[in-house]
KOLKOLVO-952613 format. One record per residue (C-alpha): residue number from 1; residue in one letter; x, y, z. Coordinates in nm, 3 decimals, padded with zeros to 5 digits. Layout:
# KOLKOLVO-952613
[pt NUM; 'A'; [X; Y; Z]],
...
# end
This chain:
# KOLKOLVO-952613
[pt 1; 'X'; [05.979; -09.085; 05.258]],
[pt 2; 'X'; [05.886; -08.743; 05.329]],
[pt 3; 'X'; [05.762; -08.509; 05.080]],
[pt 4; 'X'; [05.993; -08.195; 05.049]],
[pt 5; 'X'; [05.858; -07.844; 04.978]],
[pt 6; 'X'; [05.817; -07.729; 04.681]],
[pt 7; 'X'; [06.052; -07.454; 04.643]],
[pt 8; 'X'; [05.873; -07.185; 04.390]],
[pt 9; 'X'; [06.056; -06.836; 04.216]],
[pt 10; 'X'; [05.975; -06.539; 04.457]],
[pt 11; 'X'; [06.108; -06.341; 04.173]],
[pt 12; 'X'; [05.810; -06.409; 03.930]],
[pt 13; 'X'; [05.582; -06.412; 04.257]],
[pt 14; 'X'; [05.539; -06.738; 04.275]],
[pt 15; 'X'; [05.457; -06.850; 04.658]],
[pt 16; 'X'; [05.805; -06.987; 04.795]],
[pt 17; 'X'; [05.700; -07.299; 04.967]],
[pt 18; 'X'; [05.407; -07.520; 04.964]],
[pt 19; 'X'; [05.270; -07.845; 05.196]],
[pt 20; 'X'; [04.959; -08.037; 05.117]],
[pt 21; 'X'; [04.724; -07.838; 05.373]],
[pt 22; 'X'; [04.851; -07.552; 05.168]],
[pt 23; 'X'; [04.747; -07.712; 04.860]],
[pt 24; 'X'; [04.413; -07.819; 04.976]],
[pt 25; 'X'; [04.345; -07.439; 05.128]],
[pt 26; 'X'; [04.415; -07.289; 04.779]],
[pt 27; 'X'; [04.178; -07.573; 04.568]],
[pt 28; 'X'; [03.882; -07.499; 04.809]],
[pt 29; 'X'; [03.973; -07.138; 04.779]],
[pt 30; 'X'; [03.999; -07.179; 04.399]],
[pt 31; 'X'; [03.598; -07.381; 04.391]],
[pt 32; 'X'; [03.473; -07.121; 04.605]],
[pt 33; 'X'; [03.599; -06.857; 04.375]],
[pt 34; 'X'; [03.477; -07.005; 04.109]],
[pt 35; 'X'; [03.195; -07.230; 04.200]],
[pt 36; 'X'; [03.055; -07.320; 03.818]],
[pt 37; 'X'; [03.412; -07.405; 03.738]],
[pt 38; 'X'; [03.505; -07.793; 03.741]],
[pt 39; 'X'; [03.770; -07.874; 03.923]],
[pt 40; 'X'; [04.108; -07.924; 03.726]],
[pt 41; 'X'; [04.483; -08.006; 03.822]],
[pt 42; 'X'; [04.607; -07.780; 03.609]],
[pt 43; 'X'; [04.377; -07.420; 03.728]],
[pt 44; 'X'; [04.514; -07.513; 04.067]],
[pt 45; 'X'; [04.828; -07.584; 03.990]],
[pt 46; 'X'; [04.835; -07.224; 03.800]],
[pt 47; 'X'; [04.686; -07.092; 04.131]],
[pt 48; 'X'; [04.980; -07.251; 04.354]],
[pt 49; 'X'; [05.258; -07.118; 04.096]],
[pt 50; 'X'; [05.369; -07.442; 04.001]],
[pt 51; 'X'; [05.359; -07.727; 03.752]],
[pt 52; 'X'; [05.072; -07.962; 03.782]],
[pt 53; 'X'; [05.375; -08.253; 03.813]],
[pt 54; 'X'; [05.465; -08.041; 04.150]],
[pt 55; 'X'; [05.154; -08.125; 04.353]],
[pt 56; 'X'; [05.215; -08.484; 04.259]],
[pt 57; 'X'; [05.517; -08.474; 04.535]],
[pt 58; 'X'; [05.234; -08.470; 04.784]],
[pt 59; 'X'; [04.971; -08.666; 04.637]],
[pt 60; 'X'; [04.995; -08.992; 04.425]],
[pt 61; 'X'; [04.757; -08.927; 04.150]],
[pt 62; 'X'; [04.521; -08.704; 04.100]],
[pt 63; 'X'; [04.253; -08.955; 04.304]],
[pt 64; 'X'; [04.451; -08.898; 04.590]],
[pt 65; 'X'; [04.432; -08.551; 04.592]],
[pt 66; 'X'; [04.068; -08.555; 04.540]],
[pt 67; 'X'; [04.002; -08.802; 04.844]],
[pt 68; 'X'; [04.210; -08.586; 05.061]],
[pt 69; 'X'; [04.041; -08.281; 04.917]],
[pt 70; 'X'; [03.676; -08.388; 05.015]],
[pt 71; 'X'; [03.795; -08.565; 05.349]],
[pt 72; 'X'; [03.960; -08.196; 05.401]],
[pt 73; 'X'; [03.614; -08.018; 05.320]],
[pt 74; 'X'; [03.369; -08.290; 05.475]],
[pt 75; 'X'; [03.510; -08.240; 05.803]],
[pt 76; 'X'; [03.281; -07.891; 05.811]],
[pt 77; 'X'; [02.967; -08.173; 05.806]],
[pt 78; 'X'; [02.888; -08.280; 06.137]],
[pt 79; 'X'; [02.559; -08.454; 06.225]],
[pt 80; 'X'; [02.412; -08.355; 06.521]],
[pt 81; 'X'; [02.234; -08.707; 06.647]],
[pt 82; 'X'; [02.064; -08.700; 07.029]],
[pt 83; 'X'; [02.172; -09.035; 07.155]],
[pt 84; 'X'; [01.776; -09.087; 07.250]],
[pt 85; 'X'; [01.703; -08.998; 06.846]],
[pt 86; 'X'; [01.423; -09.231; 06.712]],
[pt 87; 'X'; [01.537; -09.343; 06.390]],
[pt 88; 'X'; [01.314; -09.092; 06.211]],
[pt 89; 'X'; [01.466; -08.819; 06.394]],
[pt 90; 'X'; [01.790; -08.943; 06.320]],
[pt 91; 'X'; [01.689; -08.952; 05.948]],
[pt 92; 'X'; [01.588; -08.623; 05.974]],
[pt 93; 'X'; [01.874; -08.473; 06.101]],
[pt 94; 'X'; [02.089; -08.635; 05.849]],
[pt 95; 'X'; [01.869; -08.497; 05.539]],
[pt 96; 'X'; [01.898; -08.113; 05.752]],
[pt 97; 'X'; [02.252; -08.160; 05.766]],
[pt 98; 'X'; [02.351; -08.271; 05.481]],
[pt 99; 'X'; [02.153; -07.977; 05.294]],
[pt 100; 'X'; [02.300; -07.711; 05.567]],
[pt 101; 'X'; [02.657; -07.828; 05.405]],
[pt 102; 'X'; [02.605; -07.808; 05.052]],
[pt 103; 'X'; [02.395; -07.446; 05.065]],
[pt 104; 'X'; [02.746; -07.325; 05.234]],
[pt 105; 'X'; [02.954; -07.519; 04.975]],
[pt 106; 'X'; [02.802; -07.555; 04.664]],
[pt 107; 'X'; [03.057; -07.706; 04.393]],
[pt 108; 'X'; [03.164; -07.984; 04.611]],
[pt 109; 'X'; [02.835; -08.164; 04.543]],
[pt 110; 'X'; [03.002; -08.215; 04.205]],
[pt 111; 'X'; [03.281; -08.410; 04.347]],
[pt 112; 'X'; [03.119; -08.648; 04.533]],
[pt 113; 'X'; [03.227; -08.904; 04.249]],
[pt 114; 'X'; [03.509; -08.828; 03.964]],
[pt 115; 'X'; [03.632; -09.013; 03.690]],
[pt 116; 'X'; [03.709; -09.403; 03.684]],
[pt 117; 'X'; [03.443; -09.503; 03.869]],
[pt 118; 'X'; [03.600; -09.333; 04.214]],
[pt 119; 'X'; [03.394; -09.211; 04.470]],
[pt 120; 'X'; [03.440; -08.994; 04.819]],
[pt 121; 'X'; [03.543; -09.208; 05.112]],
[pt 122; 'X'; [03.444; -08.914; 05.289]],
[pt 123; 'X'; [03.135; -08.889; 05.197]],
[pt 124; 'X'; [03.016; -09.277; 05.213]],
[pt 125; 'X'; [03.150; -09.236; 05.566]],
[pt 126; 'X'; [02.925; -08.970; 05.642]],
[pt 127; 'X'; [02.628; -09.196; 05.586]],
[pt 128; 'X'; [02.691; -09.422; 05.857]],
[pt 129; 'X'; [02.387; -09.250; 06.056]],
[pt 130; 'X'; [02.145; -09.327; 05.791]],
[pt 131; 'X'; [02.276; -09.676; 05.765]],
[pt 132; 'X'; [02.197; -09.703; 06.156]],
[pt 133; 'X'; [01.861; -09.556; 06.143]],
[pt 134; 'X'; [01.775; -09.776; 05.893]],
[pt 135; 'X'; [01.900; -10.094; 06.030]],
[pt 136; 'X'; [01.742; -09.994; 06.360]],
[pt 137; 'X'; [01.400; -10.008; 06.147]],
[pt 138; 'X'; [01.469; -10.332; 06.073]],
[pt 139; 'X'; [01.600; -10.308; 05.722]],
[pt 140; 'X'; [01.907; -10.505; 05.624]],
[pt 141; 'X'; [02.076; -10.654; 05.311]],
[pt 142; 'X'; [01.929; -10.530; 04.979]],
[pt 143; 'X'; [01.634; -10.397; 05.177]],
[pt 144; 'X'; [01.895; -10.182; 05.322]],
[pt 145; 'X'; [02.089; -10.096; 05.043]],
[pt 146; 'X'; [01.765; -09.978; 04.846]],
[pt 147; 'X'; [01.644; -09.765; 05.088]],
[pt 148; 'X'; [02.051; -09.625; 05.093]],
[pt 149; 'X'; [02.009; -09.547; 04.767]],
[pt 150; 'X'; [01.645; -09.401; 04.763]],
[pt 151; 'X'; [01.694; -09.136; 05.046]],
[pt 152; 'X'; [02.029; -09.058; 04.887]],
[pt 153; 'X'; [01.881; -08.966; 04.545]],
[pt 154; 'X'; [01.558; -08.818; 04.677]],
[pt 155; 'X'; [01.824; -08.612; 04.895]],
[pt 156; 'X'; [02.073; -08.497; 04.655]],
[pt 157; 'X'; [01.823; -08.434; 04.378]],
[pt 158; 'X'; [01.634; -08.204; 04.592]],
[pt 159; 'X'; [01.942; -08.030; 04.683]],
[pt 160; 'X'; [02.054; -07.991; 04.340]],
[pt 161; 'X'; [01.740; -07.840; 04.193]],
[pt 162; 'X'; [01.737; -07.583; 04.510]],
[pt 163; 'X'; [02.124; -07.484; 04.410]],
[pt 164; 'X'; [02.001; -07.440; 04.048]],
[pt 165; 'X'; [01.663; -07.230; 04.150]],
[pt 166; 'X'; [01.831; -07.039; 04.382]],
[pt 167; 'X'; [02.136; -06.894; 04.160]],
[pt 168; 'X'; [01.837; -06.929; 03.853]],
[pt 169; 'X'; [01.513; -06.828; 04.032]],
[pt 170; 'X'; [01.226; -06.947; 03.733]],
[pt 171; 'X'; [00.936; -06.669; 03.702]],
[pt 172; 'X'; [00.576; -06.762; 03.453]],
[pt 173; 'X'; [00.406; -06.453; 03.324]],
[pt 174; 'X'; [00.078; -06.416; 03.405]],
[pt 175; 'X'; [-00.034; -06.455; 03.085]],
[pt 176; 'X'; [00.156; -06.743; 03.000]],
[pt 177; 'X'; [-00.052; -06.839; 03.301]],
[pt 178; 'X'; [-00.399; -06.770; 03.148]],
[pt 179; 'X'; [-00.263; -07.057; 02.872]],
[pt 180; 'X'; [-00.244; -07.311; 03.035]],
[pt 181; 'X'; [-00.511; -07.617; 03.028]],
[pt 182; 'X'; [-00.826; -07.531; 03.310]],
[pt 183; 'X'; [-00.796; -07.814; 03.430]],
[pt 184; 'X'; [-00.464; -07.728; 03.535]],
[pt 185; 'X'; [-00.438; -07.344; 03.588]],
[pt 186; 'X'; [-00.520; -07.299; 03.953]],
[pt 187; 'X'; [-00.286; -07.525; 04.099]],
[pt 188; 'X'; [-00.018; -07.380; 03.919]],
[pt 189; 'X'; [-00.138; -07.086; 03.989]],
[pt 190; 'X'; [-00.130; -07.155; 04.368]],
[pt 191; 'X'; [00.188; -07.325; 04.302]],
[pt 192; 'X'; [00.372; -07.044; 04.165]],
[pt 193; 'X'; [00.225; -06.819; 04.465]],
[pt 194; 'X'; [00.410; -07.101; 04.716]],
[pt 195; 'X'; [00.751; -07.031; 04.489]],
[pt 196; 'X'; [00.781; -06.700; 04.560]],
[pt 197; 'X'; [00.756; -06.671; 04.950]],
[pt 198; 'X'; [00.984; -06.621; 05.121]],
[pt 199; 'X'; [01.086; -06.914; 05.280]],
[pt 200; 'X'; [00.953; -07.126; 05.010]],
[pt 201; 'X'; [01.329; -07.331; 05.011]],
[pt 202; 'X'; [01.321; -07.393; 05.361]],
[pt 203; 'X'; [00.949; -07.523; 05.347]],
[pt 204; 'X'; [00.962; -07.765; 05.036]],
[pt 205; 'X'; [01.280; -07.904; 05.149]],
[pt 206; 'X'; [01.121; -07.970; 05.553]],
[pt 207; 'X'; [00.795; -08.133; 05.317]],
[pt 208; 'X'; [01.066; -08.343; 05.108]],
[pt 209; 'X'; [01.207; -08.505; 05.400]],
[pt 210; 'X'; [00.863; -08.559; 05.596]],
[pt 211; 'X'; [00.710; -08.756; 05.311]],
[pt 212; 'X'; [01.043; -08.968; 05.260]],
[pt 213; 'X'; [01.040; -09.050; 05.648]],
[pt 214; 'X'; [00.654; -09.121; 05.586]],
[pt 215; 'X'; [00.725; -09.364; 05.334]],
[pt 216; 'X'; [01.012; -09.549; 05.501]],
[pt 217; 'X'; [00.785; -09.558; 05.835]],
[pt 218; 'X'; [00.512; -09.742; 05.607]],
[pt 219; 'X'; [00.761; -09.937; 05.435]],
[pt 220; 'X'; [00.929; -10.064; 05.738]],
[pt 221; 'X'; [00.611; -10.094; 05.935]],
[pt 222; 'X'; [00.462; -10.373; 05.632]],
[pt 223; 'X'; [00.486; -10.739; 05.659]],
[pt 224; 'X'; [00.856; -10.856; 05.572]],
[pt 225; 'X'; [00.690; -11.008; 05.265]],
[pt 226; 'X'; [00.582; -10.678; 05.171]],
[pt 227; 'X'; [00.909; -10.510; 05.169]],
[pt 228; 'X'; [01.177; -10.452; 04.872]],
[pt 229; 'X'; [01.367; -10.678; 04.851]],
# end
């Protein structure tokens, strides 16, 4: 059956009519308004002018609305894969991508998951070129899985921390500096001289994904009795 409208008061300024691209335009309008915000039913529901009951005419429960939600906004990640890409490079361009989208959108790397134990079909879909790097390194099963689950944490960690140092950027005094142990001082010295560059993002992140594609080149390269199982 076909959803109707939903017919709001133009008297109160309420907006008179409403279909579910509508609905998805004002919820990634209301995250990029307010990007430290968590995303609730009812705060877009107040943004649409209707009751949060309303938006259930076009979506089934409130999983629904966040699958078509991040299928609506994941749709803005494409990953650019040369069909003569070693698997490294392929690797590679997934990690580039992947950060390129969540710099531009920022809270949706909250919503990968939600409550219930539901996750993004969206977003596992958009790891299908990892998966085929991978498995064209020879890893499958567990092996497979593992390594899944290593890039994507090594990944989305590093993302994370650069969304909270760039809206946070840290600073150490000089003479907290002068406190630290010897032993330790001129590394984090040099350290915090690497921070502030410019560019510094940019180059830590291009290191992060070098070493990982290091390590799974090593890994892959072992004896099969000397990989994870």
């Amino acid at each position: 059956m076909t959803a109707q409208p939903l017919k709001g008061d133009a008297r109160r300024g309420r907006r008179p009519r409403h279909s579910r691209e509508a609905i998805l335009a004002a919820a990634v309008e209301l995250m990029e308004r307010q990007p430290d915000a968590p995303f609730s039913l009812n705060a877009l529901a107040r943004e649409l002018g209707v009751t949060p009951m309303a938006i259930y005419t076009y979506f089934g429960s409130s999983n629904d609305l966040l699958q078509a939600l991040t299928e609506h906004v994941l749709k803005g990640l494409v990953i650019p894969v040369a069909e003569d890409a070693t698997p490294a490079e392929a690797i590679a361009a997934w990690c580039h991508a992947v950060r390129a989208f969540f710099l531009n959108h920022p809270p949706l790397i909250t919503m990968l998951t939600w409550e219930g134990g539901q996750a993004s079909i969206a977003w596992l879909d958009r790891t299908l070129v990892l998966v085929e790097a991978l498995r064209r390194l020879g890893l499958e099963g567990d092996a497979l899985s593992r390594a899944v689950l290593w890039v994507w944490g090594v990944i989305m960690s590093g993302i994370n921390l650069e969304l909270h140092n760039r809206a946070a950027r840290y600073r150490i005094a000089p003479e907290a500096v002068e406190e630290i142990d010897p032993r330790v001082r001129e590394p984090i010295r040099t350290m915090i001289g690497m921070v502030e560059r410019p560019g510094h993002f940019d180059d830590f992140y291009d290191y992060q994904v070098a070493r990982l594609i290091d390590a799974i080149t090593a890994m892959t390269a072992a004896p099969s009795g000397d990989q994870p199982a």
